[in-house]
C-alpha positions as CSV (number, residue, x, y, z in Angstrom):
1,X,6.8,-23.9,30.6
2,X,8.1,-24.7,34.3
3,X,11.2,-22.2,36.0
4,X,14.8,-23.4,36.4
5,X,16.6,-23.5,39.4
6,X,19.7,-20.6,39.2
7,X,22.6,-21.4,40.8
8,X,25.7,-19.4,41.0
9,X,28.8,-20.0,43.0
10,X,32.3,-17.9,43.4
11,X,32.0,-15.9,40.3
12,X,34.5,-13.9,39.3
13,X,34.5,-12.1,35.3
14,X,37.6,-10.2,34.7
15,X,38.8,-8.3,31.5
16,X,41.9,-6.9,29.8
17,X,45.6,-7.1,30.5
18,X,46.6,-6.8,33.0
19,X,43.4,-8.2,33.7
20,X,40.5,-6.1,35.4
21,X,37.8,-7.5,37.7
22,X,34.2,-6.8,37.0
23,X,32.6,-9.3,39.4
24,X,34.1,-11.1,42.0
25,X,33.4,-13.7,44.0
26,X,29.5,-13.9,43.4
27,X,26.8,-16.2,44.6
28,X,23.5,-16.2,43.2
29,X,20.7,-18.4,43.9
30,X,17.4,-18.3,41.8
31,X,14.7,-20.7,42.6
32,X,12.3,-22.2,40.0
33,X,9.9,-20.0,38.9
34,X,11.3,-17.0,40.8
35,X,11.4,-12.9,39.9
36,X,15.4,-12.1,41.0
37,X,16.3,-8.3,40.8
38,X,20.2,-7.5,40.5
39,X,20.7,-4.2,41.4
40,X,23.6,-1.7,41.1
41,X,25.3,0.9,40.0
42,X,26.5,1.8,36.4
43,X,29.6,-0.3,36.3
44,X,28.9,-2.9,38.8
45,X,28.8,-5.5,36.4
46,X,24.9,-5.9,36.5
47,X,25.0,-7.0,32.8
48,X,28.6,-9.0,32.4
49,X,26.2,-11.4,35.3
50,X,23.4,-11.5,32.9
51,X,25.5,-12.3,30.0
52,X,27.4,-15.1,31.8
53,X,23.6,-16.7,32.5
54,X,23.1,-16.4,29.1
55,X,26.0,-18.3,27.5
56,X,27.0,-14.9,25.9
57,X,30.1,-14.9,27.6
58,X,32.6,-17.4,29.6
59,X,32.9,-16.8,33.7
60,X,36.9,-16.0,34.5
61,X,36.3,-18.6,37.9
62,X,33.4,-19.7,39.3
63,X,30.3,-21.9,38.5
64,X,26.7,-21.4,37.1
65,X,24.2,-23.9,36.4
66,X,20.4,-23.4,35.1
67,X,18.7,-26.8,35.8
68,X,21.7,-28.4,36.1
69,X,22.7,-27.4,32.6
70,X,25.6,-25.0,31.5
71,X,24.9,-21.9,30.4
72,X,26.1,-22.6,27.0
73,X,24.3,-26.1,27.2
74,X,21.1,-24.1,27.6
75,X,21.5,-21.5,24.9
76,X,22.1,-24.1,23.0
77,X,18.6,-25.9,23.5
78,X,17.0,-22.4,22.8
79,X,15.7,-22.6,26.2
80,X,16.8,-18.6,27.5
81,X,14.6,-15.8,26.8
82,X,16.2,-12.6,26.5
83,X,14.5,-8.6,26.1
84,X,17.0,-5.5,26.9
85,X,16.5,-1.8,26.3
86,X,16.9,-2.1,22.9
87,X,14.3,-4.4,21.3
88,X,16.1,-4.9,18.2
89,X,13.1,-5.7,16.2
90,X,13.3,-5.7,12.3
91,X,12.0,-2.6,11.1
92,X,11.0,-4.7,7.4
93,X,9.1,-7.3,9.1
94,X,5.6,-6.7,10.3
95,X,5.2,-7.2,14.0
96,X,3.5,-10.6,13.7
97,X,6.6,-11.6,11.4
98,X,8.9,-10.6,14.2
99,X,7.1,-13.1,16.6
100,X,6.6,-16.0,13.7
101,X,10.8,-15.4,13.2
102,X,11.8,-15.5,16.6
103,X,10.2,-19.3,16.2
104,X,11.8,-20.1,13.1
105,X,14.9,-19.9,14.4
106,X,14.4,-21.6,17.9
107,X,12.5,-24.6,17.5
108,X,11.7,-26.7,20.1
109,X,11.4,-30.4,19.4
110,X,8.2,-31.9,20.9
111,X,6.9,-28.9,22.4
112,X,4.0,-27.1,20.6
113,X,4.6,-23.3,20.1
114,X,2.0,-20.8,20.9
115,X,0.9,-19.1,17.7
116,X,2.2,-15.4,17.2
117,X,-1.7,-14.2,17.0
118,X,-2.1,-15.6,20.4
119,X,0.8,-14.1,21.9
120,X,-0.2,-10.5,20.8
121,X,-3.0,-10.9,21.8
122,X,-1.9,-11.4,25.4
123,X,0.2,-8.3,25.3
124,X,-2.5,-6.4,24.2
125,X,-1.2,-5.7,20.5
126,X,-3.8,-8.5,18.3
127,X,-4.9,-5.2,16.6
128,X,-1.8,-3.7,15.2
129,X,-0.6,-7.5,14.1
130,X,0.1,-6.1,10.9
131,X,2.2,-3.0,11.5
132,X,6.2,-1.9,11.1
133,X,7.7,-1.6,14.5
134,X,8.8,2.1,13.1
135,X,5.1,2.6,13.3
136,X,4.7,1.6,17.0
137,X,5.5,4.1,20.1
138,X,8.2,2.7,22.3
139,X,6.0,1.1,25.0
140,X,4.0,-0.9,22.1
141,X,7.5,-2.2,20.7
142,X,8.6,-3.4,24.5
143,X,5.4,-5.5,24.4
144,X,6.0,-7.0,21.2
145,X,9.3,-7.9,22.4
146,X,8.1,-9.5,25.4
147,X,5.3,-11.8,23.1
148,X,8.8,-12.8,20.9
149,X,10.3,-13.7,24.6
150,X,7.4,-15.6,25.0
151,X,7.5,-17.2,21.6
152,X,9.7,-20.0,22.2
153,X,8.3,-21.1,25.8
154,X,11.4,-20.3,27.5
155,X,11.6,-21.5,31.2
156,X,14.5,-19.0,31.9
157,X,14.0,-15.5,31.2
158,X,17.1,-12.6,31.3
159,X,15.5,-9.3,31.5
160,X,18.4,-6.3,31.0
161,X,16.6,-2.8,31.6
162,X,14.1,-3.5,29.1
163,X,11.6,-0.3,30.3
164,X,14.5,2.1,31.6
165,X,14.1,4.1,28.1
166,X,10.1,4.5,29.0
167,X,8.4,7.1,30.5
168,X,7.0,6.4,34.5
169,X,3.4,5.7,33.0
170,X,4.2,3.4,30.1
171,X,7.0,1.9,32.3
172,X,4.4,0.9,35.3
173,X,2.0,-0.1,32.9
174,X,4.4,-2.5,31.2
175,X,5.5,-3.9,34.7
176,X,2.1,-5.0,35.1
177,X,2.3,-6.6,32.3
178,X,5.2,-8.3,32.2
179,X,4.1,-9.2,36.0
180,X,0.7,-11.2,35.0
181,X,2.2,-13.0,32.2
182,X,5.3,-14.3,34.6
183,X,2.7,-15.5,37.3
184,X,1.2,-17.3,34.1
185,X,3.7,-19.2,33.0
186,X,6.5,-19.1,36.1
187,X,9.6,-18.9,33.9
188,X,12.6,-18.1,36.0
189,X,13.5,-14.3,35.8
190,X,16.3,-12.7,36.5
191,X,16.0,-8.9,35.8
192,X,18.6,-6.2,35.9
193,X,18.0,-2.3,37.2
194,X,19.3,0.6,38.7
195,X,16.4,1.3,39.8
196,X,15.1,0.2,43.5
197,X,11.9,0.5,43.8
198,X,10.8,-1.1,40.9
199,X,12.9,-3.8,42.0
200,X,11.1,-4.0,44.9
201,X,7.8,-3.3,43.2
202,X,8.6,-6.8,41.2
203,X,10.7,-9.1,42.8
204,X,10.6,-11.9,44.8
205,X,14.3,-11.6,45.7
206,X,16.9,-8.3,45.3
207,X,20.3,-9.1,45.1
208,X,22.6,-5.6,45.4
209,X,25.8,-5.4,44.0
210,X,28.7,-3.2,45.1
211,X,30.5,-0.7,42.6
212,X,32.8,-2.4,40.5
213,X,34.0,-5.3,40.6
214,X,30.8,-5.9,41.6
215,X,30.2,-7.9,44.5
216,X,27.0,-9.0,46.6
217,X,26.5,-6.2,49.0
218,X,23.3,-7.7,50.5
219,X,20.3,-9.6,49.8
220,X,16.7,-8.7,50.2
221,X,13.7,-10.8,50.6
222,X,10.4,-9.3,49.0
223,X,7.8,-10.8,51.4
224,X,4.8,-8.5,50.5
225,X,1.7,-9.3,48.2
226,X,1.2,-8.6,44.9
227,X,0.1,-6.2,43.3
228,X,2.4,-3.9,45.8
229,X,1.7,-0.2,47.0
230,X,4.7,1.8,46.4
231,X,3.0,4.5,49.3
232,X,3.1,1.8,51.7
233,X,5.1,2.0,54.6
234,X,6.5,-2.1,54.4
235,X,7.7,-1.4,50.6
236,X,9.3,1.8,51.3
237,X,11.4,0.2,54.4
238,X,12.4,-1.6,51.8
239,X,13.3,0.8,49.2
240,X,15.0,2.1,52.1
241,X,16.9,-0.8,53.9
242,X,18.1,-1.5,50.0
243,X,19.3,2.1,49.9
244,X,21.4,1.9,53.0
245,X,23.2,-1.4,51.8
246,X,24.5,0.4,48.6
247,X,25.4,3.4,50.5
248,X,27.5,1.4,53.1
249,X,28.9,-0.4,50.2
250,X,29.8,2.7,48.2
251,X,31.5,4.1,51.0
252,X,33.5,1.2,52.2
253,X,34.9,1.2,48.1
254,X,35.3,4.9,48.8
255,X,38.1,3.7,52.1
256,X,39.5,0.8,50.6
């Protein structure tokens, strides 16, 4: 698996009639193998841009290519990897027959397929192969999610708030996880939160959106090494300097 190279230029999503912006005017670059935050408000239109990326739905203006490719090309080649809060796992299929389904219906020609026994293990879950997600706490489903993300050898993955429903321990834990296994393989991700510091805790790049339509407010490099100290005083200028950029752009919304 190698990363994709994100690009997005002037997008603009709007909805309804008369219609409504959600975004407008964004641009988004991604480089291969890269850990992009977007991060906003409720509203902003955080997961509209993460549903354009993934083919899911069509851009109102604007242009995105992954690779070169469309976004519709690419979800067509089963080449996107996708986890959100909800892991949507079947609760009559055993966790290992989650995993083997998520390849049975995304094959890659001529690429060989990790086996689902391998990829639990990996997340830490070998042992419970057998199980019913019903039979899992929520922190053990999130992993076997992220093995069926994995499954397919995706080089782009789209990461919606997959640990927001978590508790702070099980949360950090699975950011670690989720952490190693990127540095691994370098897919490209691009994941979407509210929630600054653990964007700041896992990124390479934080892109901040204003309050609907969503704009970009400000981007933030994430120079510091990994694994990051939330106590230290670089990552929380950072917290802060990310802070003060949605502020400024909630209140300039506020006077316009």
């Amino acid at each position: 698996m190698s990363g994709m190279h994100i690009e997005v230029s002037g997008l603009t999503k709007s909805f309804g009639d008369p219609p409504i912006p959600a975004l407008l005017d964004v641009d988004l670059t991604a480089p291969p193998g890269s850990f992009t935050s977007v991060v906003g408000a409720s509203g902003s239109g955080k997961s509209t841009l993460l549903r354009i990326l993934g083919g899911l739905t069509e851009p109102t203006e604007g242009k995105v290519s992954i690779g070169g490719l469309s976004p519709d090309e690419l979800r067509r080649r089963k080449a996107v990897g996708w986890m959100a809060q909800r892991t949507a796992l079947l609760p009559w299929r055993s966790v290992i027959d989650n995993i083997a389904l998520a390849q049975s219906i995304n094959p890659q020609p001529g690429r060989e397929m990790p086996e689902p026994l391998e990829l639990l293990a990996t997340v830490g879950l070998a042992d419970v192969a057998g199980a019913y997600p019903g039979e899992l706490s929520g922190g053990m489903q999130q992993r076997v999610a992220l093995a069926r993300t994995l499954a397919i050898g995706a080089p782009v993955w789209l990461m919606d708030e997959p640990f927001s429903s978590l508790d702070e321990l099980t949360r950090e834990a699975l950011a670690t996880d989720l952490l190693d296994t990127w540095a691994s393989v370098q897919p490209t991700v691009v994941w979407v939160t509210h929630h600054i510091p653990e964007a700041v805790a896992m990124s390479d790049r934080i892109v901040l959106l204003t309050p609907r339509p969503g704009r970009v407010a400000g981007e933030l490099e994430v120079d510091l090494p990994r694994p990051r100290d939330p106590t230290s005083v670089p990552f929380q200028e950072l917290v802060r300097e990310a802070r003060s950029i949605l502020a400024l752009a909630r209140r300039a919304e506020a006077v316009a």
